[in-house]
GUZADREN-770568 format. One line per 10 residues: number of its first residue (from 0); for each residue x, y, z of C-alpha. Coordinates in pm, 1 decimal, decimal comma, padded with zeros to 6 digits. Each point is the difference from the previous one (the first is absolute). Last residue first. Layout:
# GUZADREN-770568
NUM	X Y Z  ... $
//
This chain:
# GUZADREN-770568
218	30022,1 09073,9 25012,3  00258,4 -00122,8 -00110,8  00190,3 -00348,6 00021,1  00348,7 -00028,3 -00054,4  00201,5 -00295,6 -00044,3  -00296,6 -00252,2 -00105,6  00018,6 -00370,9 00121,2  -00284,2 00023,2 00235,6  -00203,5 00192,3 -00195,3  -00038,2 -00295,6 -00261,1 $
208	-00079,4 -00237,9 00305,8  -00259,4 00256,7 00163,4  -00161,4 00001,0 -00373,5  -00072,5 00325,2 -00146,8  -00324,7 00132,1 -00025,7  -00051,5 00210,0 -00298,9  -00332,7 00230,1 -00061,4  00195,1 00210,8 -00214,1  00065,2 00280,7 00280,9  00054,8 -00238,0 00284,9 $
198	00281,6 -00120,3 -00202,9  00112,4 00362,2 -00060,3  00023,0 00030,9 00375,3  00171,8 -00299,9 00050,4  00255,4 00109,1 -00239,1  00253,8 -00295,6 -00020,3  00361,0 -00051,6 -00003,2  00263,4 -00281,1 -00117,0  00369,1 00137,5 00013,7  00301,4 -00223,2 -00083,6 $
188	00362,7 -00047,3 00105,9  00225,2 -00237,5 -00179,4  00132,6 00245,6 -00268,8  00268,2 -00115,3 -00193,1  00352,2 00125,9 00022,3  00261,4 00036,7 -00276,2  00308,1 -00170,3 00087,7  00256,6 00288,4 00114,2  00368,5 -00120,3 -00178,0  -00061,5 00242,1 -00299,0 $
178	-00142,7 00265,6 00221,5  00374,6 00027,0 00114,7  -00027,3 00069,0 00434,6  00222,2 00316,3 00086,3  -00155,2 00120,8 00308,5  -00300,0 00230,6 -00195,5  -00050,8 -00337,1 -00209,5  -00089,9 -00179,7 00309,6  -00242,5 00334,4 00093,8  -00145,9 -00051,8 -00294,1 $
168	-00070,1 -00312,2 00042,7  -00183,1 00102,7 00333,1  -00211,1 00230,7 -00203,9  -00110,9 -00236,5 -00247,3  -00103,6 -00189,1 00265,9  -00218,4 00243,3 00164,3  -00184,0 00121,1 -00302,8  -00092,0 -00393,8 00001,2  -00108,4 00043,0 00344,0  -00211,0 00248,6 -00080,9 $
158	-00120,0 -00133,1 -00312,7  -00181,1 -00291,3 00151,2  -00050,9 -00233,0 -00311,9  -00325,4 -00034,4 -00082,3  -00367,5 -00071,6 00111,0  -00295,3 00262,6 -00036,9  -00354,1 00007,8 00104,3  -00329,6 00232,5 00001,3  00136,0 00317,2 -00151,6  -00083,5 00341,1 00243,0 $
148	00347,1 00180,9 -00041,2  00138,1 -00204,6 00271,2  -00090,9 -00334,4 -00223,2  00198,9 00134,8 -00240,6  00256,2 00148,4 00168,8  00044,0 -00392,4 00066,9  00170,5 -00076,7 -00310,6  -00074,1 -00290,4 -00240,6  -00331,7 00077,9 -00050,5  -00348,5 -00144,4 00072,5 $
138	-00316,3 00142,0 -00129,6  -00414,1 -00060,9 00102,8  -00214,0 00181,4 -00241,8  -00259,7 00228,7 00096,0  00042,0 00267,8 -00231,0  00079,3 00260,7 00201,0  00178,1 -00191,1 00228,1  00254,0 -00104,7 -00304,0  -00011,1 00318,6 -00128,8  00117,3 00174,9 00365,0 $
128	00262,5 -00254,3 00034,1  00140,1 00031,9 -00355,9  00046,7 00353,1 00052,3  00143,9 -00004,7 00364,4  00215,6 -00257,3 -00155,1  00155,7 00219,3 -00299,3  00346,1 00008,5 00095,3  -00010,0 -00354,2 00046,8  -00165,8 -00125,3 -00347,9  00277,5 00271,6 -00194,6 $
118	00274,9 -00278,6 00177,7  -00165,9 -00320,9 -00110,8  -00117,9 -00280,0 00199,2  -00342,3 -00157,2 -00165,0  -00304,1 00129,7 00142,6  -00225,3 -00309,2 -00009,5  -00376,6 00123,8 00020,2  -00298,9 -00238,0 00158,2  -00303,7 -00130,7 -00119,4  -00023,2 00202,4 -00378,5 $
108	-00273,6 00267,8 -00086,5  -00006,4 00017,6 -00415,8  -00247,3 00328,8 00008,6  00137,7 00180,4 00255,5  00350,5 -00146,8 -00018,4  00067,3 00205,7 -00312,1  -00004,7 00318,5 00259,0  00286,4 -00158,7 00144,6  00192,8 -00056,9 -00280,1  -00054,4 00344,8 -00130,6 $
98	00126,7 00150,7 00363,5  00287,5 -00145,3 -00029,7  00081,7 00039,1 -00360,1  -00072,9 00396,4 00110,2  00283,1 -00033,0 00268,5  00244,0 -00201,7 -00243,2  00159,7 -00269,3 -00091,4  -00335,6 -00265,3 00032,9  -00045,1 -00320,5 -00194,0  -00323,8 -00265,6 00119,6 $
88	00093,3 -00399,0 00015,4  -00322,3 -00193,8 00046,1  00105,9 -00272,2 00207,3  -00299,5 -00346,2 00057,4  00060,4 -00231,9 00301,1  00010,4 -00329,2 00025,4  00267,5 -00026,7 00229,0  00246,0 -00190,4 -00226,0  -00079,0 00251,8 -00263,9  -00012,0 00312,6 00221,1 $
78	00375,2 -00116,5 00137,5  00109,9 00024,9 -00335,6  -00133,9 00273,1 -00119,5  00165,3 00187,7 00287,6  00329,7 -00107,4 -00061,7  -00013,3 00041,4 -00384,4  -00139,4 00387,9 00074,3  00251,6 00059,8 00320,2  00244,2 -00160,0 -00282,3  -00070,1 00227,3 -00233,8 $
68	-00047,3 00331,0 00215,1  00324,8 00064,4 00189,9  00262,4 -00024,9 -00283,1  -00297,2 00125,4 -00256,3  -00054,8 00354,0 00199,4  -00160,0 00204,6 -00271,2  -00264,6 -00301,4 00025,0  -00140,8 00128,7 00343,0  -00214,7 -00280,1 00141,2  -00374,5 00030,7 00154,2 $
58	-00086,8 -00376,1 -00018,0  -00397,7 -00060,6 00031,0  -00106,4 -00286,2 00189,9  -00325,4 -00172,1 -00062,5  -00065,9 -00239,9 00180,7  -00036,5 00175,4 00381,2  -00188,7 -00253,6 00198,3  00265,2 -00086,4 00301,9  00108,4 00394,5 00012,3  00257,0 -00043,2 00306,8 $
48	00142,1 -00360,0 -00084,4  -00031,4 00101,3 -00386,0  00217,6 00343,2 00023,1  00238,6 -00220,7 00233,4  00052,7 -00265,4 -00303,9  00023,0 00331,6 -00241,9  00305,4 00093,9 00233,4  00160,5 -00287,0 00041,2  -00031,5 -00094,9 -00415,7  00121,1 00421,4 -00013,9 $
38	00318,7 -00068,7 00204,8  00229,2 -00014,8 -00347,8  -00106,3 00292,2 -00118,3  00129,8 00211,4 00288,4  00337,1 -00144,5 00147,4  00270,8 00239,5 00185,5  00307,8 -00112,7 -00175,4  00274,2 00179,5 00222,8  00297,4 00177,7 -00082,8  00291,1 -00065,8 -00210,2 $
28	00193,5 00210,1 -00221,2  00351,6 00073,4 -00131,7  00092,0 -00307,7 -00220,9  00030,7 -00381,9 00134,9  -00369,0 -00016,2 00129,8  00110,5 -00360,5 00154,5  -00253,1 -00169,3 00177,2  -00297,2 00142,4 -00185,7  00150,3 -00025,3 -00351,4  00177,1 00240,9 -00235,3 $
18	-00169,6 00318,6 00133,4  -00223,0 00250,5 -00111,1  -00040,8 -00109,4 -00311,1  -00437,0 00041,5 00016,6  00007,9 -00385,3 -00010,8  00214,6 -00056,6 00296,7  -00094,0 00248,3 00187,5  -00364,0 -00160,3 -00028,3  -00296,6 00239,9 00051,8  -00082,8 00141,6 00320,5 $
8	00310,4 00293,8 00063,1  00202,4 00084,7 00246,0  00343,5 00099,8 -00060,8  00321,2 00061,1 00135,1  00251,0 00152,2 -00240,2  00385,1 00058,2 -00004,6  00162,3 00262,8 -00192,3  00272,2 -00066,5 -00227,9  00287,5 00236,9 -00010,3 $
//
């Protein structure tokens, strides 16, 4: 018997062999393509509108997680360029690489930090929070535990409601639905949040009009 699968994931399904194509998975799985890397232009745009005089921009990215790193890198890079902007990308897979990163900040100090999306990154937020305080540097994310843990900014897909779609397709497939006729689904719903507290912090004001278009503001 083949068992069905609904999936969320950030990279491409298409690319990881998922599923055939988007509109047609034609095998066993579908889900929903939840974006990461390919919001990180948005997101370094945002970084910019809140930190006007940040430069330098460091890139915190995760190179054990290549489907989810190289194009958040390329993307990123990109947008810097046309910005005029300068990326140093920094490695971390670990707690200690972490914490060695950060203490190399000390004496190379850049503008802003660009925490690029990666699984190990979330479950060490409080972490990267606390570092990033520590060391005065203003950080964006892509996920707004983040910014709850004491980060300055985040903007990414809302996972919530993405959690919620997968679970409504699986509900379809529940009542009889073939994954190979469900179209994979592409999240449309996005999060933009700020720490006004951690603004206040770094000596940040941000702009009425950039608060105006945030999701979540905290205090």
């Amino acid at each position: 018997m083949t068992i069905p699968i609904i999936f969320g994931v950030a990279a491409d399904p298409v690319q990881l062999g998922l599923v055939a194509s988007l509109g047609r998975p034609g095998g066993n799985a579908t889900g929903i393509n939840f974006f990461l890397g390919e919001l990180a232009a948005k997101r370094l745009r945002l970084l910019h509108d809140v930190v006007p005089n940040a430069v330098r921009i460091a890139v915190l990215v995760n190179q054990r997680n290549p489907s989810i790193t190289e194009p958040a890198i390329r993307d990123v890079q990109e947008a810097a360029s046309s910005m005029g902007l300068q990326t140093q990308i920094v490695n971390a897979a670990t707690i200690s690489e972490i914490a060695s990163v950060f203490a190399g900040f000390a004496s190379d100090h850049p503008d802003a930090l660009f925490i690029a999306p990666d699984g190990f990154f979330n479950s060490r937020a409080v972490q990267l929070a606390i570092l990033a305080a520590h060391a005065g540097i203003p950080s964006t994310s892509s996920n707004r535990d983040y910014v709850a843990a004491g980060a300055l900014m985040s903007y990414g897909t809302d996972l919530a409601e993405m959690f919620y779609q997968v679970g409504i397709y699986t509900g379809k497939v529940l009542k009889g639905e073939k994954p190979a006729e469900m179209p994979v689904l592409q999240a449309t719903k996005f999060n933009f949040a700020i720490n006004l507290g951690t603004a206040r912090a770094l000596g940040i004001e941000v702009r009425p009009d950039v608060l105006s278009i945030a999701d979540e503001v905290i205090e």
